[in-house]
C-alpha positions, -999 to 999 in steps of 0.1 A, spaced: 0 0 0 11 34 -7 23 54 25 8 87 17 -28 65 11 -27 53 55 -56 68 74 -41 78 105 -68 72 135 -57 96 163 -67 81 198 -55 107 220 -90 112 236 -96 76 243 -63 53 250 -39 88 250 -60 95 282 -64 65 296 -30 63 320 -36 98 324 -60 102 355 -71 135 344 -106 139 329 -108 163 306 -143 187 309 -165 179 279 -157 209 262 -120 208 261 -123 174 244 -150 186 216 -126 217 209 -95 193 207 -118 170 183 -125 197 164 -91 211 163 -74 173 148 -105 172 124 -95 210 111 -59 199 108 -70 174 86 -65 144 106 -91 116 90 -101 98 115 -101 103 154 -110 76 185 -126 98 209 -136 77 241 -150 45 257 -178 31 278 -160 16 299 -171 22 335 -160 56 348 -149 38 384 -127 19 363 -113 41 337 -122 76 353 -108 96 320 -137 86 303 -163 94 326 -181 120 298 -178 102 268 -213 100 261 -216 142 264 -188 142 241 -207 123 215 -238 142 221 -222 177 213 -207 169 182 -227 171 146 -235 139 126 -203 151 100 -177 151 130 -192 119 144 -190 102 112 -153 105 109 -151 90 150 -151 61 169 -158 48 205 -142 21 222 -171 -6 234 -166 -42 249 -205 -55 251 -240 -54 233 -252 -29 262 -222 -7 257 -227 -8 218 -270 2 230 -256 29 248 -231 48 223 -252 42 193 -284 63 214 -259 88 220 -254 93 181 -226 69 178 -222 59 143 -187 39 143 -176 18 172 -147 -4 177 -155 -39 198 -125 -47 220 -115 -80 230 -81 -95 240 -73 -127 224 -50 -139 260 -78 -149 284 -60 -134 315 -58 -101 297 -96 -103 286 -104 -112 323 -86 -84 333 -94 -54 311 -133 -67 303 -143 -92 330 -147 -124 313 -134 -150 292 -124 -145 253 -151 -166 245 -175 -149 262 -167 -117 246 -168 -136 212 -205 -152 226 -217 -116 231 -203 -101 195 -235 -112 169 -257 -91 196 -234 -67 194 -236 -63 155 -273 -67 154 -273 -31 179 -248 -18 154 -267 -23 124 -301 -15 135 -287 14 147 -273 22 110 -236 23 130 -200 0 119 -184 -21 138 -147 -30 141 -132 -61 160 -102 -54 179 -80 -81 190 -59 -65 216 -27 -83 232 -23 -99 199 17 -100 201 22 -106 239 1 -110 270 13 -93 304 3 -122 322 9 -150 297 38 -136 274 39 -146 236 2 -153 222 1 -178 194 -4 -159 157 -27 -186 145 -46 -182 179 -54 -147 166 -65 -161 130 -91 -185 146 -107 -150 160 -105 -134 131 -115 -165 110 -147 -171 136 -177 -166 116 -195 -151 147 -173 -121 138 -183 -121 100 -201 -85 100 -174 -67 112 -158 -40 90 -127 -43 103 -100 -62 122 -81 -38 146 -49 -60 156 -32 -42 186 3 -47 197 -11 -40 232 22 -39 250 46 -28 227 67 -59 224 64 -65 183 88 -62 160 82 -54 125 89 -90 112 61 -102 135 37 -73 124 44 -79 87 37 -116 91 3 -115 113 -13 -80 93 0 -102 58 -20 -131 74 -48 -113 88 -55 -94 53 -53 -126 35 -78 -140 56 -106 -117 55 -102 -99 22 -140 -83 27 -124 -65 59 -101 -37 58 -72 -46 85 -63 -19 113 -30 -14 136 -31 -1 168 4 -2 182 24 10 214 60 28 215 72 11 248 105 -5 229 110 15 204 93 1 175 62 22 172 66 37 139 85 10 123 55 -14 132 34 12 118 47 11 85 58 -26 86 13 -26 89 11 -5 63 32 -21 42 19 -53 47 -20 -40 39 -33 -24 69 -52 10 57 -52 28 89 -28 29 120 -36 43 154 -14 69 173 -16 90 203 -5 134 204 25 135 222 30 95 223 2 99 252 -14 66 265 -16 23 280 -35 3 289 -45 5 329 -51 -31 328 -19 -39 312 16 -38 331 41 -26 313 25 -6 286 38 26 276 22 53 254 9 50 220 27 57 189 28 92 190 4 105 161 31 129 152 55 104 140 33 89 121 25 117 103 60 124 94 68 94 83 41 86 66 35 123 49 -5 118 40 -12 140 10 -31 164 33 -2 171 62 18 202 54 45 218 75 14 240 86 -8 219 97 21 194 114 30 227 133 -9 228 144 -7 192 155 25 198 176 12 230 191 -23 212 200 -4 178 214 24 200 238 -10 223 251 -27 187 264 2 175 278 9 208 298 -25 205 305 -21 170 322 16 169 335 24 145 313 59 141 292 59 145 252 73 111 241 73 120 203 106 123 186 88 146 156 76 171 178 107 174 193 125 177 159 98 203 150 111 222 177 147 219 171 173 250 154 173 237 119 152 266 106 158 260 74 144 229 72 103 234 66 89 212 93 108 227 120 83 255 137 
């Protein structure tokens, strides 16, 4: 696939916050939505119904959703892990949602509350809300590199899960590299896999930066058929449920090393401007190595600000 052609999904308002602690009033979040969708970013994740005791960042989620227009919430998605959940987002005006499990059992247990297979039980219900309600659904396979508890997870144990028909409605498969640990062999081979698999299904990577190997993985995804990658502003973001994983990709990265027809130096300078104002905003450290750069003394070079 051509570079240029990847749909960045920024998910700085839903696993960028996550780690954070911080909840964000309602109206911060809608203008920072509004501020990546002026920029030009495609496609943004923008927060979860997962319970607010659990994961208080996204405690407002559904006010988010309820102030934006049917345009903006057409180009955003909401993390959802059960039929109720996918009820609850789609009545809210909801129109994409991404249906989260983990393929490790122990991870599942400990980020949703039940077994894979119970997740997997629950997902035709979970489509059948999502189409009655005129909304998309993806099916994310998180922890599909490494488990926190369990270490390594089996590739073809991810294939049977994309391969279950029960899953057959989804638009896409999301395959996350949960903790970070993948190289870009191991992404190469499982997205190459994955795409072969279900060709009626466009194939998403979600990735973390916690070795090193965020971007590569990104394009090693792209490269090997995945039309969108997820990243964080600022390289923000983890899991809360899953020791030992660091921030998200950082969105800017991406972007520069991916240079989609619509980034410029100018809007790349908005991006890096908007990502260091949320961090400042949350105490939190800016973990991308292209916002640095933009801020560096090579004036003469265009991206630097």
């Amino acid at each position: 696939m051509n570079r240029t052609a990847a749909v960045l999904r920024d998910v700085t308002l839903r696993d960028g916050l996550q780690l954070t602690g911080g909840l964000l009033a309602t109206d911060r979040k809608v203008a920072i939505i509004r501020s990546l969708l002026d920029a030009g970013v495609p496609a943004l994740e923008i927060g979860s119904m997962a319970r607010p005791d659990l994961v208080p960042p996204m405690a407002n989620t559904l006010e988010v959703i309820g102030a934006l227009t049917e345009e903006e919430l057409a180009k955003c998605w909401i993390w959802v892990a059960t039929p109720r959940h996918v009820q609850k987002a789609t009545a809210a005006g909801a129109r994409n949602l991404q249906y989260c499990l983990s393929v490790s059992d122990a991870h599942n247990q400990a980020n949703i509350g039940r077994t894979t297979e119970a997740s997997m039980a629950a997902l035709p219900e979970a489509m059948d809300y999502a189409h009655d309600a005129g909304a998309s659904l993806q099916l994310c396979l998180a922890t599909s590199f490494t488990c926190p508890f369990d270490g390594p997870v089996d590739p073809d144990k991810v294939l049977e899960l994309v391969a279950d028909e029960r899953g057959r409605g989804t638009s896409d498969v999301v395959i996350c590299d949960t903790l970070g640990h993948a190289v870009p062999a191991e992404v190469s081979s499982l997205i190459s896999r994955t795409a072969a698999l279900t060709p009626e299904r466009g194939v998403v990577f979600h990735g973390h930066d916690t070795w090193g190997m965020g971007v590569a993985n990104a394009l090693a995804a792209i490269d090997a058929g995945a039309y969108m990658v997820d990243g964080a502003l600022a390289g923000l973001g983890g899991c809360p449920f899953a020791p030992g994983a660091s921030g998200n990709t950082a969105s800017e990265d991406i972007l520069f090393a991916t240079r989609p027809q619509w980034l410029t130096p100018s809007s790349f300078a908005e991006l890096v401007t908007l990502g260091e104002g949320i961090i400042a905003e949350l105490g939190e450290s800016n973990r991308s190595k292209a916002a640095q750069g933009a801020r560096s003394k090579a004036g003469a070079f265009d991206w630097v600000i």
